[in-house]
N, C-alpha and C positions, 0 to 999 in steps of 0.2 A: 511168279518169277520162274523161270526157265529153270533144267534140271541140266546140272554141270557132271565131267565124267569124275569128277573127284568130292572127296566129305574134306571139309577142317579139323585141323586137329588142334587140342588147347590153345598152343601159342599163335595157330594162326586166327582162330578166333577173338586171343587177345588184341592181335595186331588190329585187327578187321574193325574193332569195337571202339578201341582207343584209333583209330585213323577215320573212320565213319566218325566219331564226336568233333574230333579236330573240324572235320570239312563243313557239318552240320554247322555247329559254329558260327564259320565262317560264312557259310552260304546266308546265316540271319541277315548279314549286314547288308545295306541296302547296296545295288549295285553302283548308286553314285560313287560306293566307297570303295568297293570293288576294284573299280575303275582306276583309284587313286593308286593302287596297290597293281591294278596292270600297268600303268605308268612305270613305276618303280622296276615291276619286275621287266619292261623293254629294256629299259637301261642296262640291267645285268646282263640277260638274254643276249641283246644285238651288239654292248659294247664289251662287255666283260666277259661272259662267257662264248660270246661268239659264234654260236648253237647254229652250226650249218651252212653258216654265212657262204662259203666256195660253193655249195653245193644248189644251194637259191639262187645266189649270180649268175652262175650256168645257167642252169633251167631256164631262167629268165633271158639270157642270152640268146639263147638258144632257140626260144620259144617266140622268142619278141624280134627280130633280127631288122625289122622294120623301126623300130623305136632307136633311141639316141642313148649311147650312155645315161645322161640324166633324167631320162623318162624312165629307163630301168631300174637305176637307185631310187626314185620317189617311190614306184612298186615296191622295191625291196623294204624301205624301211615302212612303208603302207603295210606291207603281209606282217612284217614283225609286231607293229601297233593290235593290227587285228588277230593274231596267234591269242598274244598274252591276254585280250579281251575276248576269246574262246574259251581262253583254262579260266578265267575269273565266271565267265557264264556258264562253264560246265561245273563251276562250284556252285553258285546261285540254284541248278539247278535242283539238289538236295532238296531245296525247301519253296522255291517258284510258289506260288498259287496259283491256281488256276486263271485267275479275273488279270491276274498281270501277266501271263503265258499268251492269255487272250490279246493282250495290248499289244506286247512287243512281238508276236509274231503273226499276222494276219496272212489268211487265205482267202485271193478277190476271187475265187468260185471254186467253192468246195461243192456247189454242185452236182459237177463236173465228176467228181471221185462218187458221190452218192448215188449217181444216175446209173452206173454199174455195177456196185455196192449193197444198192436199195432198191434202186428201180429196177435193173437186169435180172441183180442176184448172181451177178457175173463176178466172179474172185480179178485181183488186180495186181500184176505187178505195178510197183511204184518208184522207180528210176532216180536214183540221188548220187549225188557228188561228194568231193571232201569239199563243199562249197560252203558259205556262208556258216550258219549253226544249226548243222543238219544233226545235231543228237535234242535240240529241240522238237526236232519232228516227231519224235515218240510222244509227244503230249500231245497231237494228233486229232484224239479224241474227243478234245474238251472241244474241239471249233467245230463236232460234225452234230447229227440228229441222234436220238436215242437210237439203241441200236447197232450201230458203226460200231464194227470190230478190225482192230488194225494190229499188225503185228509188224516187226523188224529182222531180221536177220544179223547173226554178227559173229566174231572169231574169237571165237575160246580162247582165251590170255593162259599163258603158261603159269603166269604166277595167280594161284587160285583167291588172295586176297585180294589184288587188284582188279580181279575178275568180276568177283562181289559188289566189290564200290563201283566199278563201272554198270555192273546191271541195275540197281538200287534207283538212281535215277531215269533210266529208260522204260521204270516198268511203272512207275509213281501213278502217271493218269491212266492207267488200265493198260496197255500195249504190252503184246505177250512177245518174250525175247526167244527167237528160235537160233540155235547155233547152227553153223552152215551147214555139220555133218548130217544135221536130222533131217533139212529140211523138205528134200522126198519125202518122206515118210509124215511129215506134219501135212505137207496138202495132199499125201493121199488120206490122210485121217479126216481132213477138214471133208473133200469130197464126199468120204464115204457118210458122213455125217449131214451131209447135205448143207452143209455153212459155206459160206465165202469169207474170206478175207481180207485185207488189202493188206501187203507184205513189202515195204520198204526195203528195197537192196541195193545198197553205194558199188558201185560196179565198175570204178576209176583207178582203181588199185592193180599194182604192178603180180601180175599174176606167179606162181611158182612155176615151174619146164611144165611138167607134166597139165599145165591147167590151161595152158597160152590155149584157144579156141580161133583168133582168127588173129591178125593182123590190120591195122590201118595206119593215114595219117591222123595225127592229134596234135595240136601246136606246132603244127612247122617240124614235126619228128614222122617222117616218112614209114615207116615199121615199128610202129606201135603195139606193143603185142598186151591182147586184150582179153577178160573173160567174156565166156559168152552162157553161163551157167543159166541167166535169168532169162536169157531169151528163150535156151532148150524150155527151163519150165514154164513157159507163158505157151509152146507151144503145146506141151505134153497135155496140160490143165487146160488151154483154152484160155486162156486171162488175158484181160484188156491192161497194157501197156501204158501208162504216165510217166511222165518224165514231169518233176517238179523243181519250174526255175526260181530261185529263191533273189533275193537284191537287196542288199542292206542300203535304210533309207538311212538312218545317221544313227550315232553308235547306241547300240542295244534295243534298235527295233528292226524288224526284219520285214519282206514281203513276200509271198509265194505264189506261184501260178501254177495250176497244174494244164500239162497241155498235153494231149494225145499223141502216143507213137502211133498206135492202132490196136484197132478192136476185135480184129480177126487176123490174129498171130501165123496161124497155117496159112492163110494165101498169100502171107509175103515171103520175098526173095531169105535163102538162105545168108544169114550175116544181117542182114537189111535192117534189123530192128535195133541192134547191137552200133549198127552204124550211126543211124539217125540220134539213136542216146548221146554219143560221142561231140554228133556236130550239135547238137543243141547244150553240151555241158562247154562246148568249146564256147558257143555264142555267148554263155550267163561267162566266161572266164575274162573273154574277151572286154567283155562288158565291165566287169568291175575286178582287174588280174586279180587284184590282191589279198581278195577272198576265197584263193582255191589253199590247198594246206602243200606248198612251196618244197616244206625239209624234205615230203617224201620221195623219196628216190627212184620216179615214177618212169626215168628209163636206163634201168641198170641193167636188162635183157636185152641180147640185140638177136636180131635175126642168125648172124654167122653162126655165134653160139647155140644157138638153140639148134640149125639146125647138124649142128658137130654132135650133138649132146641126144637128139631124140632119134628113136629110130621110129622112120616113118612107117613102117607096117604095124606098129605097135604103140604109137603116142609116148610108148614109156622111155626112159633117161637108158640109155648104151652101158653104162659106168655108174 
């Protein structure tokens, strides 16, 4: 498991042990029942507590402008059904097995990831979404050959107990958890070491001023401001580019494809790899909306602001 900037102290360790049992638990029960209990919790969620509802109908608006009022409500209440059947399989995931990890989430050519992995010896970036049930992907491992070593990337939660129970599961079938701040420093250790990797990084995420890298369109939002962190290091390293499109066949099994940005990072156009990620996560969106993760607030920077806010000789915030 990954090394965090902070230690527990008794009562968070309390919390940590008495809220890991609670989930444990829960996660025994089979997901048929699971399910029963997503159900339940839509109800609260979309009718009662209302969890974002203005801010999903936008988006959707927004993004869909082509579709009908009522194409966009069946989306809406689609992402809510499948939200609350993400937090039930991110509970499940605690205690998954392997042989059933194996079931419900299949890769039709994991080849494809190994040919540069195994066969190159070429380290990978691995291109993911808030799509389908991408914290699945860290169990990664159980679908590849001996050998296959894969790791994730992810952001240090301010609150150190949730930080915990969030790593717990991601690191169960071997997958080493690196946090964003380290992870220079992990693939220069990997290099210096002479190992490869294959390093998962969701890369859909509404970036902070200082981190915007480029700009595009993305759903119909003309100034999309984007990171471009995994392209720099696919360049830096040399790593061959995947983008994997996932497609839920019907509820709680998954499918994945992994398909090539490119294998040689330095001969493409500056931005070009960052953009290609973009139009292929739009394509897997387009395809099935209502498996992308809706609440986030995915365009609350806009160009004007930013560029009020950055001073161009220096990338950094004016104020």
């Amino acid at each position: 498991m990954a090394k965090t900037n902070y230690k527990l102290n008794i009562w968070q360790w309390i919390r940590y042990y008495s809220s890991f049992g609670l989930i444990y638990a829960l996660s025994l029960l089979p997901l048929r029942v699971l399910y029963v209990l997503s159900d339940i919790a839509y109800l609260l969620v979309y009718h009662v507590i209302r969890y974002r509802r203005k801010l999903v109908r936008k988006s959707l608006a927004d993004s869909f402008p082509e579709k009908d009022a009522a194409e966009r409500l069946h989306i809406e209440h689609g992402f809510y059904h499948w939200f609350c059947d993400y937090l039930c399989e991110e509970v499940k995931a605690f205690s998954i097995s392997r042989e059933e990890l194996r079931r419900r989430l299949v890769y039709t050519n994991p080849e494809l990831l190994e040919h540069y992995l195994l066969g190159q010896h070429k380290s990978v970036v691995l291109y993911l979404g808030h799509y389908c049930n991408w914290d699945w992907v860290s169990g990664i491992s159980v679908h590849m050959s001996e050998g296959f070593k894969a790791s994730q990337v992810y952001h240090v939660l301010e609150n150190p107990v949730a930080d915990k129970l969030m790593l717990y599961p991601r690191s169960r079938m071997g997958n080493e958890n690196v946090p964003m701040q380290d992870v220079l420093r992990y693939l220069v250790k990997k290099r210096n070491a002479g190992q490869t990797t294959g390093i998962g990084m969701i890369a859909d995420q509404a970036p902070f001023w200082n981190n915007i890298g480029h700009w595009l369109t993305f759903l119909n939002h003309p100034q999309t401001p984007v990171l471009t962190g995994a392209e720099k290091l696919a360049r830096r390293f040399d790593m061959a580019c995947l983008y994997l499109d996932m497609r839920c066949l019907r509820r709680g099994y998954y499918e994945a494809e992994f398909k090539l940005i490119t294998d040689r990072p330095g001969d493409e156009p500056e931005h070009s790899i960052t953009e290609e990620y973009y139009r292929l996560l739009e394509a897997s969106i387009r395809r099935q909306p209502h498996l992308w993760l809706w609440t986030h607030k995915r365009w609350k920077r806009t160009r004007e602001e930013y560029d009020r806010m950055i001073d161009p000789a220096t990338g950094r915030i004016k104020f």
